[in-house]
C-alpha positions in Angstrom: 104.5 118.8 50.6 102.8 115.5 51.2 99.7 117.0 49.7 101.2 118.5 46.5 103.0 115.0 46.3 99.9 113.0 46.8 98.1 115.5 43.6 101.2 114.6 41.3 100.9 110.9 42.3 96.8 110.8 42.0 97.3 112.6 38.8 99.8 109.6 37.8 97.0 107.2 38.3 94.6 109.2 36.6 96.6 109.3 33.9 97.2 105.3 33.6 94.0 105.0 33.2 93.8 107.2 30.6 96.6 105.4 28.5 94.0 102.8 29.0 91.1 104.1 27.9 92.8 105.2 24.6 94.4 102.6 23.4 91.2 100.4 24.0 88.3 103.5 22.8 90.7 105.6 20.9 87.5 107.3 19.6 86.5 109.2 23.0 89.1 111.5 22.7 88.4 112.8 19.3 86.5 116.0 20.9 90.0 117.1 21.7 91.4 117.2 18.1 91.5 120.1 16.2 91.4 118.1 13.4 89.0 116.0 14.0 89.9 113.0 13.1 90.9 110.2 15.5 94.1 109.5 17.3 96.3 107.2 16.8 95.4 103.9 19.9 99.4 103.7 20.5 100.2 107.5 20.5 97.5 107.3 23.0 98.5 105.1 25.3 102.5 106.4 25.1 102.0 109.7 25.8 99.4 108.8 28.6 101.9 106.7 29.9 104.9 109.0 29.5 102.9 111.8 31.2 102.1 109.2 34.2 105.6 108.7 34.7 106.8 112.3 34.5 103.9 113.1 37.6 104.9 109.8 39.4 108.4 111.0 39.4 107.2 114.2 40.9 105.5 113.4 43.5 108.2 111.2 44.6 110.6 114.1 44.5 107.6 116.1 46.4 107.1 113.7 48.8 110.5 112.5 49.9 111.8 115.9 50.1 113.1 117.8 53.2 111.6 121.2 52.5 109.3 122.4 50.0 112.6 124.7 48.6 113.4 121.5 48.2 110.6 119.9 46.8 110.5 122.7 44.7 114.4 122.2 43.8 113.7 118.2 42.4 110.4 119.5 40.6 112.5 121.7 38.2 115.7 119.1 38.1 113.5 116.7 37.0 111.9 119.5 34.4 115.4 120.2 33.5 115.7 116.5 32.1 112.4 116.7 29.8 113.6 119.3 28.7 116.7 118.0 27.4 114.7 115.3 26.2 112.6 117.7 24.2 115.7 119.4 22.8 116.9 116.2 21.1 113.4 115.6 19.7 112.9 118.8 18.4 116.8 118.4 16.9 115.9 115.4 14.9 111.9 115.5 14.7 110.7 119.3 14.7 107.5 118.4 12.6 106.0 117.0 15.7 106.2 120.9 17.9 104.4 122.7 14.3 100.9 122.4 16.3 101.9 124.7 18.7 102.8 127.1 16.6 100.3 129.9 16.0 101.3 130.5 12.3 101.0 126.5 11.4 104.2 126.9 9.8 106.1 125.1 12.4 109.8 125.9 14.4 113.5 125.6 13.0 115.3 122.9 14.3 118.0 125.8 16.5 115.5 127.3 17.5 113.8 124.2 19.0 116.9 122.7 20.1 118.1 126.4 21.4 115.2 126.9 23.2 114.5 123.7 25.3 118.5 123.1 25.6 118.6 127.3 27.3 115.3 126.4 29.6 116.3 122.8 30.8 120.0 124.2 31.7 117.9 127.7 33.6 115.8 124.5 35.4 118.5 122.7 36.3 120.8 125.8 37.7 117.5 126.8 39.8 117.1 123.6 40.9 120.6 123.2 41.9 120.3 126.3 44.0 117.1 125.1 45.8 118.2 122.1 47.0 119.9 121.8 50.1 123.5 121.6 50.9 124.9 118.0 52.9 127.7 118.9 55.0 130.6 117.2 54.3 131.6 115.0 57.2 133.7 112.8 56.0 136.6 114.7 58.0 135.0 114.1 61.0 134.3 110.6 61.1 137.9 109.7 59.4 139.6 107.8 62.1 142.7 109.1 64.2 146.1 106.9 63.5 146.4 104.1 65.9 149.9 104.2 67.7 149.2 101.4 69.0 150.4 99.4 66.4 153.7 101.5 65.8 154.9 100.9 69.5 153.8 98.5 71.9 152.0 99.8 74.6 154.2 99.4 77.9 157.0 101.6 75.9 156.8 105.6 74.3 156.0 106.2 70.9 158.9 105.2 68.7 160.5 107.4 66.6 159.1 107.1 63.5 155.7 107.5 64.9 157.1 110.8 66.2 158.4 111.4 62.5 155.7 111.2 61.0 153.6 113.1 63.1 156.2 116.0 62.9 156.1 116.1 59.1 152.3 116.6 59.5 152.3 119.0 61.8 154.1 122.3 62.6 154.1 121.7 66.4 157.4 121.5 67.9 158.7 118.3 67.9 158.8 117.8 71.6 155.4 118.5 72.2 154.4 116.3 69.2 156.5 113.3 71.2 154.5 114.2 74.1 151.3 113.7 72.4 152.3 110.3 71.0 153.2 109.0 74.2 150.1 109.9 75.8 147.8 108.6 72.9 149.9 105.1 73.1 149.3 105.4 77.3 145.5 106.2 76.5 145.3 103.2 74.1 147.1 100.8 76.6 144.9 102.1 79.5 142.2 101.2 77.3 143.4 97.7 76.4 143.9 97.1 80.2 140.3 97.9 81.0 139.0 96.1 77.8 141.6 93.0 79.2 139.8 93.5 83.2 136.1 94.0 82.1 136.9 90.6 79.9 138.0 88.8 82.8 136.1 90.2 85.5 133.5 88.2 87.6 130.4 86.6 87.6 127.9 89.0 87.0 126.1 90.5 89.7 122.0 91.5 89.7 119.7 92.1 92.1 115.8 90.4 92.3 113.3 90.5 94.9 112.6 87.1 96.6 109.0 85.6 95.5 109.4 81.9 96.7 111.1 79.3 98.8 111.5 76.3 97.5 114.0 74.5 99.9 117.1 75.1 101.9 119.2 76.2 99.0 117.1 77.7 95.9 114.4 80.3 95.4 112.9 82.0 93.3 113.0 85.9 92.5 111.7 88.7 90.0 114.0 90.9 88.3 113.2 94.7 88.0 112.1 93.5 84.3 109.5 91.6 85.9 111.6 88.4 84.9 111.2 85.1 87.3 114.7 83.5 88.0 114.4 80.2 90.2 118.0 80.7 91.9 120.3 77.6 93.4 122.6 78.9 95.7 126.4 78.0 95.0 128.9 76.7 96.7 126.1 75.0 99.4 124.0 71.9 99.5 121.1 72.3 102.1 119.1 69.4 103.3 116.2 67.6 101.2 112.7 68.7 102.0 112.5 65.1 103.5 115.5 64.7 105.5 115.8 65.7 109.0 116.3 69.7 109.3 115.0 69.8 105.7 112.2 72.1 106.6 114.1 73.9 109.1 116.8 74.8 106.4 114.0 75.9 104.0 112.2 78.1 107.1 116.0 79.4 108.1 116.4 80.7 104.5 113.0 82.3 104.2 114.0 84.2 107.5 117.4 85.6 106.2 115.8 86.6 102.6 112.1 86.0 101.7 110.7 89.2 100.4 113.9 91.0 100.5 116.0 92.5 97.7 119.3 90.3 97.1 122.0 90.3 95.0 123.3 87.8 93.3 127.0 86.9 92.4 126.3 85.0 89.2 128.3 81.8 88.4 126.5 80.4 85.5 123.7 77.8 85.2 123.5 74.1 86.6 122.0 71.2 84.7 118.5 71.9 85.7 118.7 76.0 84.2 118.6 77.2 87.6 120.8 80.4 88.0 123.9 78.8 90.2 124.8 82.2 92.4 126.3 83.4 95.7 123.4 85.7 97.3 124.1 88.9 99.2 121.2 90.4 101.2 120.1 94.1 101.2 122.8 94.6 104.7 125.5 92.9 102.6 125.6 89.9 104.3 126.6 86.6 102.2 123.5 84.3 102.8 125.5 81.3 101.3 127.6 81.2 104.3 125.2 82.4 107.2 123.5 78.8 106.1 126.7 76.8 106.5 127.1 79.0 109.5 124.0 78.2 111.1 124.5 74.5 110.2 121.7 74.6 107.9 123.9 73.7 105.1 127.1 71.5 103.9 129.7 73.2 102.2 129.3 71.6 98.8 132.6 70.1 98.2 132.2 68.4 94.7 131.9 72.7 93.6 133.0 74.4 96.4 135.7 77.0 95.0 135.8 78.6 98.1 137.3 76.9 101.7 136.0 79.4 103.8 132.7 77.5 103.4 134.3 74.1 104.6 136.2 76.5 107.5 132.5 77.5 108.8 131.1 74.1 108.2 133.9 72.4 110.9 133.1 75.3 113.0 129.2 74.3 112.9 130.3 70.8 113.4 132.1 71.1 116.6 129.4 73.7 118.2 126.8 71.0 117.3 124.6 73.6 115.4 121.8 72.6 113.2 122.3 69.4 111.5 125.3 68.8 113.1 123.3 68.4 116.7 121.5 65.1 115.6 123.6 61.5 114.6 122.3 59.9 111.1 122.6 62.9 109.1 123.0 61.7 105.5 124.8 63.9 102.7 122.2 65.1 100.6 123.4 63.8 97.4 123.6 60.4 98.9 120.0 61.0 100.1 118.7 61.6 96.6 120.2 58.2 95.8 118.4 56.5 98.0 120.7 55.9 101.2 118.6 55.9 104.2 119.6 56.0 108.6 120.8 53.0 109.5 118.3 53.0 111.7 115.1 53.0 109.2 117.2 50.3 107.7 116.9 48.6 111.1 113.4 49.2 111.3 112.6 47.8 107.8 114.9 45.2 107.9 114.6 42.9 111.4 116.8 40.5 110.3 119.8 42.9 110.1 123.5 41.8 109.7 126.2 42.1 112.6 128.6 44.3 110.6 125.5 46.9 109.8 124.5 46.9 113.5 128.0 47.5 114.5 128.8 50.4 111.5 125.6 52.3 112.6 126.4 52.5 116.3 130.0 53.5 115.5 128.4 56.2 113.0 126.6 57.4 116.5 129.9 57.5 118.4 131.7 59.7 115.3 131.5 63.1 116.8 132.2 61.8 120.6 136.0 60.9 119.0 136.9 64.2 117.7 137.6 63.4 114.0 137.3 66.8 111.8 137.4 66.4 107.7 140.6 66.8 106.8 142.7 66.3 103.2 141.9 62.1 103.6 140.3 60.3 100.4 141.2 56.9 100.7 140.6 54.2 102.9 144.2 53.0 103.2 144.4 56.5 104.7 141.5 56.0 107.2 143.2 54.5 110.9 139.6 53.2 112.0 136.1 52.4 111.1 134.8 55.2 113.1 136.8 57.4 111.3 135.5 56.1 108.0 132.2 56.3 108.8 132.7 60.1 109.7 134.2 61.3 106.1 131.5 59.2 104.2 128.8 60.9 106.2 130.0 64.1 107.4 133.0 65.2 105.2 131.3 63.5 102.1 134.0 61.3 100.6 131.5 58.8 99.1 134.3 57.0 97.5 134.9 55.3 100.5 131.8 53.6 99.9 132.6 51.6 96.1 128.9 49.7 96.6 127.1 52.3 97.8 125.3 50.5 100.8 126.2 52.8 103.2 129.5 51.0 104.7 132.7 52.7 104.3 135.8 51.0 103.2 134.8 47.3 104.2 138.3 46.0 104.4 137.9 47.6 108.5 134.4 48.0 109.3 
């Protein structure tokens, strides 16, 4: 079919150029008149055109056609309509179909009109049959009544719904009532889960770890081949820098480096970094074996979750990790600049009494037994020591207003 559509269509071009030729050099096609006299240039180019249009329009109908029946079915619709055309000609201009007739004499008007009207309405009936029949489907895609919006879901179908269903069908009515309740239980069922899937959490994926960067993000590769730098929620792990920095970042690449995780998804921080709780391939949450191990604080300023400050007094009072050193620093406070008192010391010979004094009671803090509790303000607090020990462990920095490492300094 694309070749007998690809003939009408060259024959279209031809055909142009034809219309062309004769209205520019009428003269070259005087070897085809009987006559022999010349043709008029704009008969020429007219019925070169016309004719270029009729095989243009068949090859379309050749080409886009789903079967040659079919192909063959547009070919004679399409024949059907010149012919009709010719009909009306011949009604009103039969002089111009006395060529083609053998006696010279020429055709009645009927008979023209007769003629072509018979043959175009035979083309168009043959056509008809060719062509191939579209199912109608517009029963099956009409939509089913929503009940839904006759009766709210949590109650049976009213009765009105059940009315109307009974008038349309010749089911008893009981069994029609039946129906109707179970499509309004169907479409509530549906709602519910539509309502769940809406509210349900984080998303979860799974990526193969690539890279370590520190003691609380990495960076993994999707099954799509897709690199996701990952900061792990809920936790805030020691800077490379700080002391137990590099162990943190070694711990982690223990527990998952080259592993398959999954991540609990909780959206992105500031930086784009996917913020997520990470699983590994036993099911253990990594998130907390780090608090666990004191590798970690529980990040309170996000922390959703108090099972991660639970595991982090636990670490505390078994002196594991950072917890086994004095001078630890919070890590956020460590990223704005706040140093040990006693590179402070070091740096600074000519060190005040007070400073001396805060960073020897900041040594003494776990020997008293303080744990972080619900306490936020410094009226609250009943020592210095005790200060000292929710600014550095517990990480209340508003207990320190000037940020120069000395807790409420009304006491200390």
């Amino acid at each position: 079919m694309m070749v007998f559509g690809g003939l009408f269509m060259l024959a279209a071009f031809v055909l142009s150029i034809a219309a062309l030729v004769g209205l520019v050099s009428p003269g070259w096609f005087v070897r085809f008149s009987k006559t022999g006299k010349v043709y008029n240039r704009f008969l020429l180019f007219l019925g070169f055109n016309a004719a270029s249009v009729v095989a243009m329009f068949y090859g379309v109908a050749i080409t886009s056609a789903a079967s040659f029946s079919a192909a063959i079915g547009g070919v004679l619709i399409l024949s059907s309509l010149l012919l009709l055309i010719c009909s009306v000609v011949g009604l009103v201009f039969p002089g111009l179909f006395a060529r083609f007739s053998r006696s010279g004499k020429g055709f009645s008007r009927s008979s023209l009109f007769l003629g072509f009207f018979l043959s175009a309405f035979c083309s168009l009936f043959v056509g008809a049959l060719l062509m191939p029949t579209t199912p109608n489907t517009e029963a099956v895609s009409t939509p089913q009544p929503n009940y839904a919006d006759a009766a709210p879901a949590s109650q049976p179908a009213s009765a009105a719904v059940v009315g109307l269903m009974a008038a349309a069908d010749t089911r008893p009515a009981a069994e029609i009532a039946s129906t109707a309740s179970a499509t309004t239980q169907n479409v509530a069922q549906q709602t519910a889960e539509t309502a769940a899937s809406e509210n349900s959490p984080a998303a979860e994926h799974t990526c193969r770890v690539v890279g370590i960067k520190d003691g609380d993000t990495f960076t993994c590769l999707t099954n799509g081949r897709r690199q996701v730098t990952v900061r792990m929620a809920q936790i805030d792990a020691p800077e490379k820098g700080q002391p137990f920095g590099q162990k943190a970042k070694s711990t982690l690449s223990e527990y998952i480096y080259g592993q398959t995780v999954r991540l609990e998804e909780s959206g992105f921080d500031r930086y784009g970094r996917t913020l997520a709780e990470v699983y590994d391939e036993s099911g253990q949450n990594i998130n907390m074996l780090m608090v666990q191990a004191g590798m970690a604080w529980a990040y309170k300023e996000y922390m959703t979750n108090t099972a991660y400050q639970e595991m982090q007094d636990e670490a505390t009072r078994e002196n594991l990790g950072l917890w086994s050193e004095n001078g630890y620093i919070y890590p956020s406070d460590w990223r704005r600049g706040v140093r040990p008192q006693r590179e402070q010391v070091a740096t600074l010979p000519t060190a005040e009494p007070h400073q001396q004094r805060s960073g020897r009671l900041a040594q003494e803090r776990n020997a008293r037994g303080f744990s972080c509790g619900s306490k936020r303000f410094c009226r609250e607090m009943n020592s210095c020591a005790e200060a000292m020990f929710y600014l550095r462990q517990c990480g209340v920095r508003r207990l320190d207003g000037d940020n120069d490492g000395i807790p409420c300094e009304s006491i200390c």
